[in-house]
C-alpha positions in Angstrom: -10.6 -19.4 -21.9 -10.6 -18.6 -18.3 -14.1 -18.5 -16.4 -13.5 -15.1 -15.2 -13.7 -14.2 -18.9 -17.3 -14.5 -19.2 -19.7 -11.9 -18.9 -22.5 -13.3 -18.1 -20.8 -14.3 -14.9 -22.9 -15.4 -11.8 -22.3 -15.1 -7.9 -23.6 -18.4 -6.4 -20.2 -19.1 -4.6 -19.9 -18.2 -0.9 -18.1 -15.0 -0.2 -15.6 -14.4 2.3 -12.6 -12.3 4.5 -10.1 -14.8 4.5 -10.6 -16.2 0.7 -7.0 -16.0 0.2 -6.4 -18.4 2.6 -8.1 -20.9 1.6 -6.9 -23.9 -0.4 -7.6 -23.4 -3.8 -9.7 -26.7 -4.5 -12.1 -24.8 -2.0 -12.5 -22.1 -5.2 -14.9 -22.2 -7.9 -13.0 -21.8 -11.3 -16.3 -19.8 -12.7 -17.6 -17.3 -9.9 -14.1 -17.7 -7.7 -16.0 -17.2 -4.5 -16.1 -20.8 -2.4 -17.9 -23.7 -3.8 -21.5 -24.0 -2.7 -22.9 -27.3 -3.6 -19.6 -28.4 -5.3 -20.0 -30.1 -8.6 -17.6 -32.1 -10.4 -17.5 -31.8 -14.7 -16.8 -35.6 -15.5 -15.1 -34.3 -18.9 -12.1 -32.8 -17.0 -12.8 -32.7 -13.0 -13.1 -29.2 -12.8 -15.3 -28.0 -9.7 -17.9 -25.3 -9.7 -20.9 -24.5 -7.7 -24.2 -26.6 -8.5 -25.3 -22.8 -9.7 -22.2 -21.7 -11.3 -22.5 -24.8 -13.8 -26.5 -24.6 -14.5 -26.7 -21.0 -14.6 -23.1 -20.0 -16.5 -22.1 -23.0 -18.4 -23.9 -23.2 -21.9 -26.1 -26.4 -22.3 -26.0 -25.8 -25.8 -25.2 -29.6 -27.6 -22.9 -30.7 -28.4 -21.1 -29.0 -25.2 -17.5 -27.1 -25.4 -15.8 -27.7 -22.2 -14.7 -23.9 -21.7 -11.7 -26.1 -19.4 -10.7 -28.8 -21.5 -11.6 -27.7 -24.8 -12.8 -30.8 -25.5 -16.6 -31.1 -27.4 -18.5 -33.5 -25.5 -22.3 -35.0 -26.5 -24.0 -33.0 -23.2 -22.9 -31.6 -20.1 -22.6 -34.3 -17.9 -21.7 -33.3 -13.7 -21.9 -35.1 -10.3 -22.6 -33.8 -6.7 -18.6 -33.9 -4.9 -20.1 -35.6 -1.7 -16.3 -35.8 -0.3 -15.2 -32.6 -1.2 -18.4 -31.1 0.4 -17.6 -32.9 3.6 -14.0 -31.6 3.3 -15.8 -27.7 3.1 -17.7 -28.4 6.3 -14.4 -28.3 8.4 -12.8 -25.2 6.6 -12.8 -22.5 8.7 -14.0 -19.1 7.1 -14.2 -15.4 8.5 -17.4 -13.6 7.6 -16.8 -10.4 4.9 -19.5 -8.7 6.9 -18.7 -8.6 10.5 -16.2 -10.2 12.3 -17.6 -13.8 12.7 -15.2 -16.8 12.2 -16.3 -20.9 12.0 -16.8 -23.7 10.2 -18.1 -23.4 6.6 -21.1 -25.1 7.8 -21.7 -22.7 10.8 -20.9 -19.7 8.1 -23.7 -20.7 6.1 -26.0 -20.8 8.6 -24.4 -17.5 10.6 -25.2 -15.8 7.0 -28.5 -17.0 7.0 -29.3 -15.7 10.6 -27.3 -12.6 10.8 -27.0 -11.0 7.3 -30.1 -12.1 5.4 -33.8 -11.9 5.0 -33.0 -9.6 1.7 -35.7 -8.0 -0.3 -35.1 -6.6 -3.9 -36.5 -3.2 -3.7 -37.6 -3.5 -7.2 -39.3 -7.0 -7.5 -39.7 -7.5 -3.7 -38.5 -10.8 -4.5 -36.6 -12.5 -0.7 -33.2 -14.1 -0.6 -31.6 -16.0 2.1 -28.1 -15.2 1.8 -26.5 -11.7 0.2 -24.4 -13.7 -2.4 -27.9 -14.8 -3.9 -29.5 -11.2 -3.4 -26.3 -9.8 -5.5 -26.6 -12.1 -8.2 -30.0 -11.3 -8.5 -29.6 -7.6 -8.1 -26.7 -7.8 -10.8 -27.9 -10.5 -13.4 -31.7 -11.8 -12.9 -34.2 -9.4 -11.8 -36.2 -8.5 -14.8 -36.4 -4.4 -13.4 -32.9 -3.9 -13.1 -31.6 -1.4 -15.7 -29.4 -2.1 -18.6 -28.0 -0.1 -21.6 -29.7 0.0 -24.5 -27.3 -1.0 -26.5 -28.2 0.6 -29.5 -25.6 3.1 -31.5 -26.0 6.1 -30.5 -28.6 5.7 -27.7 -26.9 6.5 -23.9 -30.4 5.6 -22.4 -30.3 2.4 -19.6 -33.7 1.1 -19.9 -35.5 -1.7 -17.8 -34.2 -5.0 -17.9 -38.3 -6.1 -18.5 -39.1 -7.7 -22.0 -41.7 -5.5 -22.6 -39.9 -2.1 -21.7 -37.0 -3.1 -22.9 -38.6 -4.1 -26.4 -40.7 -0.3 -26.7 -37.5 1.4 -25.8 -35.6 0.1 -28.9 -38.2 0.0 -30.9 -38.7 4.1 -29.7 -35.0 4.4 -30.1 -34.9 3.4 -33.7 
């Protein structure tokens, strides 16, 4: 099963112009953006980012290696020190402007120059736009959704308690 596959998929990874230049152990198999806080799986050595693994791998036990396909006890991952101080001298192009540096510098020119994001709905503040559109896409709690009921076209808030009155209206 590839990553892509899922559908719960998340958007921690770092986006950017020249993605398809960049050496592929640079990639998150999950979000396939560029690994932010690359972590190792010890089962098979895959790397994802720190968010990509908490927030889109099951930590359901015993865990299912979506990789491997091996069944292992719990999830276990480590930080990729090395790999991270590989990233730092990668040299990435904005996707926003035309800004070009190190992946260290990018970070921070994303920080400075294209963030300070508020969700309109939840007023919630993000620091870079990859956070702000996984938000937008996956977490905020007034984003709407289908309903998801046969025979109902409605999208309802993404809210417990709205979405729980709407099916319960819709049945």
């Amino acid at each position: 099963m590839s990553a892509s596959s899922y559908t719960n998929k998340t958007f921690a990874g770092i986006k950017a112009a020249n993605l398809d230049q960049i050496n592929k152990k640079f990639i998150c198999v999950y979000c396939e953006h560029i690994l932010q806080s690359p972590t190792q799986l010890l089962c098979c050595g895959i790397l994802l980012c720190k968010h990509c693994l908490t927030k889109g791998l099951s930590s359901r036990k015993p865990f299912l290696c979506p990789y491997c396909h091996e069944e292992h006890e719990t999830k276990e991952a480590s930080p990729d020190r090395g790999l991270a101080r590989e990233l730092n001298m990668v040299i990435l192009t904005c996707y926003l402007c035309s800004w070009n540096g190190s992946y260290k510098d990018y970070l921070n020119h994303l920080q400075d120059m294209h963030a300070n994001l508020e969700c309109a709905d939840c007023h919630e503040h993000f620091s870079t736009i990859n956070l702000f559109e996984e938000h937008r896409q996956e977490l905020c709690i007034h984003r709407s959704v289908p309903c998801g009921l046969p025979d109902c076209a409605n999208s309802v808030i993404d809210y417990y308690g709205s979405y729980r009155l709407h099916k319960i209206v819709c049945l």
